[in-house]
MMTF fields as JSON, N, C-alpha, C and O atoms, coordinates in Angstrom:
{
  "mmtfVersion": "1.0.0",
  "mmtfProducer": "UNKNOWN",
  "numBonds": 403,
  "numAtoms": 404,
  "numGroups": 101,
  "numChains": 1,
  "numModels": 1,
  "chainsPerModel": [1],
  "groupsPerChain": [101],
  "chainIdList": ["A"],
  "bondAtomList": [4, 2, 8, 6, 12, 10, 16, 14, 20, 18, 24, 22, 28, 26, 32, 30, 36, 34, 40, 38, 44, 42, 48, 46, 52, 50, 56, 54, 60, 58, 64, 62, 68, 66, 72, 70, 76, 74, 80, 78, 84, 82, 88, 86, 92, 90, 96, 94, 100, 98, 104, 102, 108, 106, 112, 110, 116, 114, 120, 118, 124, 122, 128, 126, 132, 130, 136, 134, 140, 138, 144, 142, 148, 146, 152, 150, 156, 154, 160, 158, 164, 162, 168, 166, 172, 170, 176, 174, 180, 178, 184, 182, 188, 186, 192, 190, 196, 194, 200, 198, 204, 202, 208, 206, 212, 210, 216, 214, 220, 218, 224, 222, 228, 226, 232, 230, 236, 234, 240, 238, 244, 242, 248, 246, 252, 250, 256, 254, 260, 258, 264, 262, 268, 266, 272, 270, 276, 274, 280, 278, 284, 282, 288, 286, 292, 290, 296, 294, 300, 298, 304, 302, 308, 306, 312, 310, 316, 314, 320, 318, 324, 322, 328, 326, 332, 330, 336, 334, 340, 338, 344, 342, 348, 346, 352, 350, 356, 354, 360, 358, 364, 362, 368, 366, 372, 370, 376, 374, 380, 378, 384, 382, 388, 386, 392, 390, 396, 394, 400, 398],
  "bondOrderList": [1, 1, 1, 1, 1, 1, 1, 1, 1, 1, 1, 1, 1, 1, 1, 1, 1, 1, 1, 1, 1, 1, 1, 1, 1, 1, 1, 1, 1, 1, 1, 1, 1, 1, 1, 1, 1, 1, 1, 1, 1, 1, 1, 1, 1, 1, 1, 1, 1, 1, 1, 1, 1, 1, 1, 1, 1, 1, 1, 1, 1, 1, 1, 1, 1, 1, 1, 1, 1, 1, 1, 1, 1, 1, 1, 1, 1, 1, 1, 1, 1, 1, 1, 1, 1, 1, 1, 1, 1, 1, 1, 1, 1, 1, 1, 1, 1, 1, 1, 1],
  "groupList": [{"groupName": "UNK", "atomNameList": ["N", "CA", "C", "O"], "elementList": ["N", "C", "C", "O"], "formalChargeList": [0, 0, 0, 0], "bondAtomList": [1, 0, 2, 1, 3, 2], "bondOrderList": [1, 1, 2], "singleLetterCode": "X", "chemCompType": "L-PEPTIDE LINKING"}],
  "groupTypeList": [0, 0, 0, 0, 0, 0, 0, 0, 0, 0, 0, 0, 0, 0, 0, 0, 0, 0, 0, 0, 0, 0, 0, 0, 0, 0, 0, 0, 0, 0, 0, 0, 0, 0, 0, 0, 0, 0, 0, 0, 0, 0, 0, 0, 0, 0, 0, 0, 0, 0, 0, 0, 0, 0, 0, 0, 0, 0, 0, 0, 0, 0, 0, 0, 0, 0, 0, 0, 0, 0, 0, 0, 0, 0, 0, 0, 0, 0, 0, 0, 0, 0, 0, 0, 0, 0, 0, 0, 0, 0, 0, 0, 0, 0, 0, 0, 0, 0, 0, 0, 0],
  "groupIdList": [1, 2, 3, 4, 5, 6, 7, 8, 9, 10, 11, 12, 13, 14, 15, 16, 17, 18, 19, 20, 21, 22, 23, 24, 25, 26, 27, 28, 29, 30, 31, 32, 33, 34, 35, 36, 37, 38, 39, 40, 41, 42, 43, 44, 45, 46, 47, 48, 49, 50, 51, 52, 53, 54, 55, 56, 57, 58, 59, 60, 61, 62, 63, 64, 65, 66, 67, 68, 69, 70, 71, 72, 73, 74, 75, 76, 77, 78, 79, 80, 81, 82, 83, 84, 85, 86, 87, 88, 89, 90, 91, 92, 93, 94, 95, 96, 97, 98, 99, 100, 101],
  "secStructList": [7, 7, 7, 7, 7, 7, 7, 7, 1, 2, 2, 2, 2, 2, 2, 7, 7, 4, 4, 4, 7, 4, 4, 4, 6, 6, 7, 2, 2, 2, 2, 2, 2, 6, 6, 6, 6, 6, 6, 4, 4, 4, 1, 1, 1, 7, 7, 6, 6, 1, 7, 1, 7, 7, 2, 2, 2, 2, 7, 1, 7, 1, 7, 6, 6, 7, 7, 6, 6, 1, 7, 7, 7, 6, 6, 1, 1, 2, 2, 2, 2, 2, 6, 6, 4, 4, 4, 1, 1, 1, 7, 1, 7, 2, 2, 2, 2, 7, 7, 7, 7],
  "xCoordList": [-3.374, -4.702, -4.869, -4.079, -6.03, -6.396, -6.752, -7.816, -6.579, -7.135, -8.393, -8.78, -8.816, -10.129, -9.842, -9.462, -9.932, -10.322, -9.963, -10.585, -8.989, -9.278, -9.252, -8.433, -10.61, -11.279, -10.115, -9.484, -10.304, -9.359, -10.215, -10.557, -10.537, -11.338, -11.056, -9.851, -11.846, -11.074, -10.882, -9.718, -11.712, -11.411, -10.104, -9.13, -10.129, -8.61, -7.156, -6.116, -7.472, -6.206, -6.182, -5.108, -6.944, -6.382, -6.048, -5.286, -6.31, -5.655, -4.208, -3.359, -3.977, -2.653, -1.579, -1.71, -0.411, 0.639, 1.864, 3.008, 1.487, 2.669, 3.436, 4.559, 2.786, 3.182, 4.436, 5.417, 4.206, 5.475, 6.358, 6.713, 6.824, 7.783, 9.103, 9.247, 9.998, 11.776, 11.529, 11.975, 10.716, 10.801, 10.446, 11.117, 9.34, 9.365, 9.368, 8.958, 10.12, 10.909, 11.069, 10.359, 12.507, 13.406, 12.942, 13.772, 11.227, 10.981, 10.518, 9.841, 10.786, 10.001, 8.894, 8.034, 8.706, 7.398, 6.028, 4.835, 6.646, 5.318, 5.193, 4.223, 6.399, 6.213, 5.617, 5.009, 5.624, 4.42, 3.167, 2.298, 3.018, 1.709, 0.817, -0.358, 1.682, 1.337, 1.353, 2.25, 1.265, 0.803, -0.073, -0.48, -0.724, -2.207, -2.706, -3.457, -2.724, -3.618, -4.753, -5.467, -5.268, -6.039, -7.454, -8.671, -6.527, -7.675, -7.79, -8.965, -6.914, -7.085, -8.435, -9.262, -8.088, -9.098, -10.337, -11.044, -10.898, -11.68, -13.0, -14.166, -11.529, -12.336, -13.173, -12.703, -14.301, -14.799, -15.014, -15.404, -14.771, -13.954, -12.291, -11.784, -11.686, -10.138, -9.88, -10.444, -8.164, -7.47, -6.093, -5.439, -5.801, -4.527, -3.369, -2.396, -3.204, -2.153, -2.27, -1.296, -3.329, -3.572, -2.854, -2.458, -2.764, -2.732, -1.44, -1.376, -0.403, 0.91, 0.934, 1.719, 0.233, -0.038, -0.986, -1.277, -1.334, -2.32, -2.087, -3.089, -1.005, -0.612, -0.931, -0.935, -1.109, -1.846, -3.14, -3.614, -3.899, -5.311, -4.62, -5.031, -3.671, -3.788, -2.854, -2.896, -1.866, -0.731, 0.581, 0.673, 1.305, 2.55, 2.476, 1.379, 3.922, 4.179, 4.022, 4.65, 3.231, 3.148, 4.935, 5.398, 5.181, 6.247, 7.397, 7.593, 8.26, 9.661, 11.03, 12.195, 10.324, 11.941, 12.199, 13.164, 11.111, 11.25, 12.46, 12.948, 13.167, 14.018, 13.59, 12.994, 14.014, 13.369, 14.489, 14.46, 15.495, 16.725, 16.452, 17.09, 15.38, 14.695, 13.628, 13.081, 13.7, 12.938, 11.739, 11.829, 10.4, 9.338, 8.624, 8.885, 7.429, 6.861, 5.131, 4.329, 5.047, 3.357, 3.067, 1.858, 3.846, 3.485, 2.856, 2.021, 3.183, 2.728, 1.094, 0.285, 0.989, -0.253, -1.353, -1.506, -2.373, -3.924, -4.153, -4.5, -4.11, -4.987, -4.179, -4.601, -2.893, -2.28, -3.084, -3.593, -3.08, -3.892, -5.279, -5.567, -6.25, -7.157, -7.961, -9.056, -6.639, -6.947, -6.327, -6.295, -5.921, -4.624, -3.911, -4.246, -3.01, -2.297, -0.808, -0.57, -0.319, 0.029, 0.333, 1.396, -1.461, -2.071, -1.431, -0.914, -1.65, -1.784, -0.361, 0.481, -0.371, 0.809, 0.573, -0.385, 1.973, 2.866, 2.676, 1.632, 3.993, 3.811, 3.947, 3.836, 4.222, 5.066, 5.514, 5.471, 6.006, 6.476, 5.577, 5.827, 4.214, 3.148, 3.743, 3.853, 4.242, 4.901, 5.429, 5.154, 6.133, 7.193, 6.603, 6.889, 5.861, 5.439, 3.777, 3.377, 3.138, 2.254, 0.475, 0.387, 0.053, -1.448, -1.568, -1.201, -2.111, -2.103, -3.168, -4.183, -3.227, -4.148, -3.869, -4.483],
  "yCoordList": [-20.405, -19.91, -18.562, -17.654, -18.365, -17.317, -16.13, -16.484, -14.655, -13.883, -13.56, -14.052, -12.779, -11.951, -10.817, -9.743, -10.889, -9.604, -8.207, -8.057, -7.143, -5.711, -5.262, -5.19, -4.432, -3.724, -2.058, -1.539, -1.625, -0.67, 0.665, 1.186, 1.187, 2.217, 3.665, 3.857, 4.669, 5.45, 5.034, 4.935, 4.774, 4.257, 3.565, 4.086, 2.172, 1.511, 2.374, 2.159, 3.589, 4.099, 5.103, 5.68, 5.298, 6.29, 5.251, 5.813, 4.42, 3.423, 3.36, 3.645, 3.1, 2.623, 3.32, 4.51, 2.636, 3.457, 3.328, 3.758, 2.82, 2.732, 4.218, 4.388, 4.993, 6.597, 6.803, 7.436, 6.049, 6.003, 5.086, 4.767, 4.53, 3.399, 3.279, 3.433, 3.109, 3.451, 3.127, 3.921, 1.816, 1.453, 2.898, 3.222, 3.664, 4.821, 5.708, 6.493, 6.03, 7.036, 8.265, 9.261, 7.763, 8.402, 8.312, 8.399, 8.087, 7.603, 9.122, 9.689, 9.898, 10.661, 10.488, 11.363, 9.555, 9.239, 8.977, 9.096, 8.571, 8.523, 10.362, 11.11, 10.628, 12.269, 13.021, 13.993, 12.78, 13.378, 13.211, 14.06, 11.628, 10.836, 11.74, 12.074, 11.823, 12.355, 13.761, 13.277, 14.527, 15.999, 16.437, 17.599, 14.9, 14.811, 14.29, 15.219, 13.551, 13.109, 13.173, 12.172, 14.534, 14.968, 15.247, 15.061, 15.737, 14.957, 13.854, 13.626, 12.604, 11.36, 10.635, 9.76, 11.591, 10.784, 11.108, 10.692, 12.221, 12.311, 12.13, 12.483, 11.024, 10.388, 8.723, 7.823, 8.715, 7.664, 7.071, 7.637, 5.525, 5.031, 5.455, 5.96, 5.054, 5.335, 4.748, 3.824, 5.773, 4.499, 4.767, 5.792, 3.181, 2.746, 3.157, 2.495, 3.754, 4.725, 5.739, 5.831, 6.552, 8.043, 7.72, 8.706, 6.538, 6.228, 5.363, 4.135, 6.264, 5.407, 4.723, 4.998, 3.982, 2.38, 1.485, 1.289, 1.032, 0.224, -1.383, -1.943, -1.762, -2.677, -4.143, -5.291, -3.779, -5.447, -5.86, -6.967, -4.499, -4.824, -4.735, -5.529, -3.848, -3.318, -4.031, -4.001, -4.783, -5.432, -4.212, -3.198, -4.598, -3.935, -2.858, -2.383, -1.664, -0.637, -0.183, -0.887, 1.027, 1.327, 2.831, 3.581, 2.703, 3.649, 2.732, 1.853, 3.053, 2.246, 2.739, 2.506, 3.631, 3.748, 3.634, 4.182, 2.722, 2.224, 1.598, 0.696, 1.846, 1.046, -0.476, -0.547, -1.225, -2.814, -3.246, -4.415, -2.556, -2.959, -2.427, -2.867, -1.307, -0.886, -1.898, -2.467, -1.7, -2.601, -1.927, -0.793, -2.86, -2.411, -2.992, -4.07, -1.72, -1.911, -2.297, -1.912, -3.014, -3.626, -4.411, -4.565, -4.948, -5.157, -4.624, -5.147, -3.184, -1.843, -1.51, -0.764, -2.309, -1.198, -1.904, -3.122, -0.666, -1.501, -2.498, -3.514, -2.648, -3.318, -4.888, -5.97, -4.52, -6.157, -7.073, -8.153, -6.061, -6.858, -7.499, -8.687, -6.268, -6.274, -7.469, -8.031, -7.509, -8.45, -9.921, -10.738, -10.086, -10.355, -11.163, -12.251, -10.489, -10.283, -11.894, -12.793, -11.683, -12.39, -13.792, -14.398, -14.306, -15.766, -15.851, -16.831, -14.556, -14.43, -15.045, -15.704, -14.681, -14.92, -13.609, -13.148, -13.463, -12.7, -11.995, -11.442, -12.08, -12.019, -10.25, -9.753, -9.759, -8.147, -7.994, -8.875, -6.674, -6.044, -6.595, -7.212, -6.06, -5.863, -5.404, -6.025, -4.29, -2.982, -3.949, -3.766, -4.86, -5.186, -7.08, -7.634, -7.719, -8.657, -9.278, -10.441, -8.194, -8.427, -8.517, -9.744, -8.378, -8.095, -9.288, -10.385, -9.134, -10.326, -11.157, -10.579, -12.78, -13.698, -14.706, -15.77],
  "zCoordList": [3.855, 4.117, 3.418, 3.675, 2.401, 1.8, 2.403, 2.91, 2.791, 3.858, 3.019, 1.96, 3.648, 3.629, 2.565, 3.03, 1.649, 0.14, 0.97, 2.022, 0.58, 1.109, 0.515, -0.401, 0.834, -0.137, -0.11, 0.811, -1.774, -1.853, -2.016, -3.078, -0.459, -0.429, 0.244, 0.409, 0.647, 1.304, 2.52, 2.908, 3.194, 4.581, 4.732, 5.276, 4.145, 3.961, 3.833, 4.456, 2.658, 2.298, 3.658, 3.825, 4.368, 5.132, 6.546, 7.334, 6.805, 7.389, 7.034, 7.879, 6.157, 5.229, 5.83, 6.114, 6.079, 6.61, 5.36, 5.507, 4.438, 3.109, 3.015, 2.541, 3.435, 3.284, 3.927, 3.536, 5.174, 5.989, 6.298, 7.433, 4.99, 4.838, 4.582, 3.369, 5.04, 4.173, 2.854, 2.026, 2.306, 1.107, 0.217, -0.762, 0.699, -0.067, -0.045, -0.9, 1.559, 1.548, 0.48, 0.339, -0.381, -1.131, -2.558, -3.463, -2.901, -4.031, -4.473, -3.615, -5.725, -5.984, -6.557, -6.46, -7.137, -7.85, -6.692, -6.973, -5.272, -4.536, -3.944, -4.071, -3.368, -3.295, -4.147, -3.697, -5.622, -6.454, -6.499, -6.694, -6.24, -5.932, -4.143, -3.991, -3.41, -2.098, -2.846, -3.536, -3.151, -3.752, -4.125, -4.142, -4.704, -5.727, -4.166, -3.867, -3.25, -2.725, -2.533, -2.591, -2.218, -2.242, -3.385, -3.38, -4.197, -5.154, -5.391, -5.679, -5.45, -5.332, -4.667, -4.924, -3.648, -2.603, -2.482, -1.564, -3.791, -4.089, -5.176, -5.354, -5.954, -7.001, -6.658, -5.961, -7.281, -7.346, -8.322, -9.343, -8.227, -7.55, -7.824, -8.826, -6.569, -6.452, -7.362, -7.949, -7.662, -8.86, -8.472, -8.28, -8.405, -7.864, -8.485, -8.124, -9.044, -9.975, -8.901, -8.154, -8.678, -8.039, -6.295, -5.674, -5.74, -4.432, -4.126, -4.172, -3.798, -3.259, -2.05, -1.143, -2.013, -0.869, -1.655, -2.835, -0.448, 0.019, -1.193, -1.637, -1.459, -2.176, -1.429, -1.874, -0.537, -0.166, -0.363, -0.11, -1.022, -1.72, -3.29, -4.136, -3.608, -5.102, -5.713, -6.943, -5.12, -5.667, -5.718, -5.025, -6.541, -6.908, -6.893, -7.188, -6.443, -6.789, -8.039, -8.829, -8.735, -9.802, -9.621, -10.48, -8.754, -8.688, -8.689, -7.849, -9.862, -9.932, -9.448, -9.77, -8.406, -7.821, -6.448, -5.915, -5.659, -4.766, -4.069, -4.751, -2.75, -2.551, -1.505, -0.431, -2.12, -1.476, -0.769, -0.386, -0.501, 0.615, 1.856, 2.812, 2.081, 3.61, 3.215, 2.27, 5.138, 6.151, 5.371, 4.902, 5.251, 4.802, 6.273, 6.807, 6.87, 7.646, 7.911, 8.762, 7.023, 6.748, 8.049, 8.219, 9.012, 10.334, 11.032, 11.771, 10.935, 11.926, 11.537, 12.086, 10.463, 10.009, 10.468, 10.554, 10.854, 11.13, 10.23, 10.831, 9.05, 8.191, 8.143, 7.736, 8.718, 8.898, 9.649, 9.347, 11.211, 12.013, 11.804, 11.95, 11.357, 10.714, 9.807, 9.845, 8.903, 7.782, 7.909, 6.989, 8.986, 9.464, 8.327, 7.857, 8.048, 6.934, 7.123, 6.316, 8.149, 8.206, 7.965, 7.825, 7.951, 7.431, 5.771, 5.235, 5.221, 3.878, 3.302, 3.912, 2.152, 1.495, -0.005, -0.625, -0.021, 0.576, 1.886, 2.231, 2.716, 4.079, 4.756, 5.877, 3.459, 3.56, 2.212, 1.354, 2.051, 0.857, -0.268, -1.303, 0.422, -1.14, -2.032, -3.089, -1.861, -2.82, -4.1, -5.286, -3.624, -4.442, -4.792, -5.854, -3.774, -4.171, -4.452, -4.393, -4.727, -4.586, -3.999, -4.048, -3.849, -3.254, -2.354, -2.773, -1.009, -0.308, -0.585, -0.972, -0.458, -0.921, 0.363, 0.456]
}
């Protein structure tokens, strides 16, 4: 079953709990990304380069030093329930597999 489209907006990203994930943790490339946030989140429209989450609207990590051996926690997040993510496929670890459909 196909979910429901999420839209990649501000509202969504500040939903988003990717920020607080083991997977990216220890990544410096999202710790640089979280530095800019702020201006990030002030461009229109967002761009998924500028925003370390929300990969179940945007697809893949654009940061390659993610670790994919922690527990990734896309369960926890509003937008699972929300969207209910679950139905979808990929079931978790957007980061690494994908945008949910």
């Amino acid at each position: 079953m196909a979910v429901k489209p999420i839209p990649f907006n501000t509202e969504t990203v500040m939903k988003c709990q990717c920020t607080k994930c083991p997977v990216q943790a220890d990544s410096a490339c999202v710790k640089g990304k979280m530095s800019g946030m702020k201006a990030a989140m002030m461009k229109n429209p967002l761009q998924k380069e500028d925003v370390p989450g929300m990969y179940c609207s945007t697809g893949r990590a654009t940061c390659g030093d993610t670790d994919f051996s922690k527990m990734c926690i896309c369960m926890t997040c509003p937008i699972w329930e929300e969207y209910k993510l679950a139905e979808g496929k990929p079931m978790g670890y957007f980061c690494r597999d994908g945008a949910s459909m």
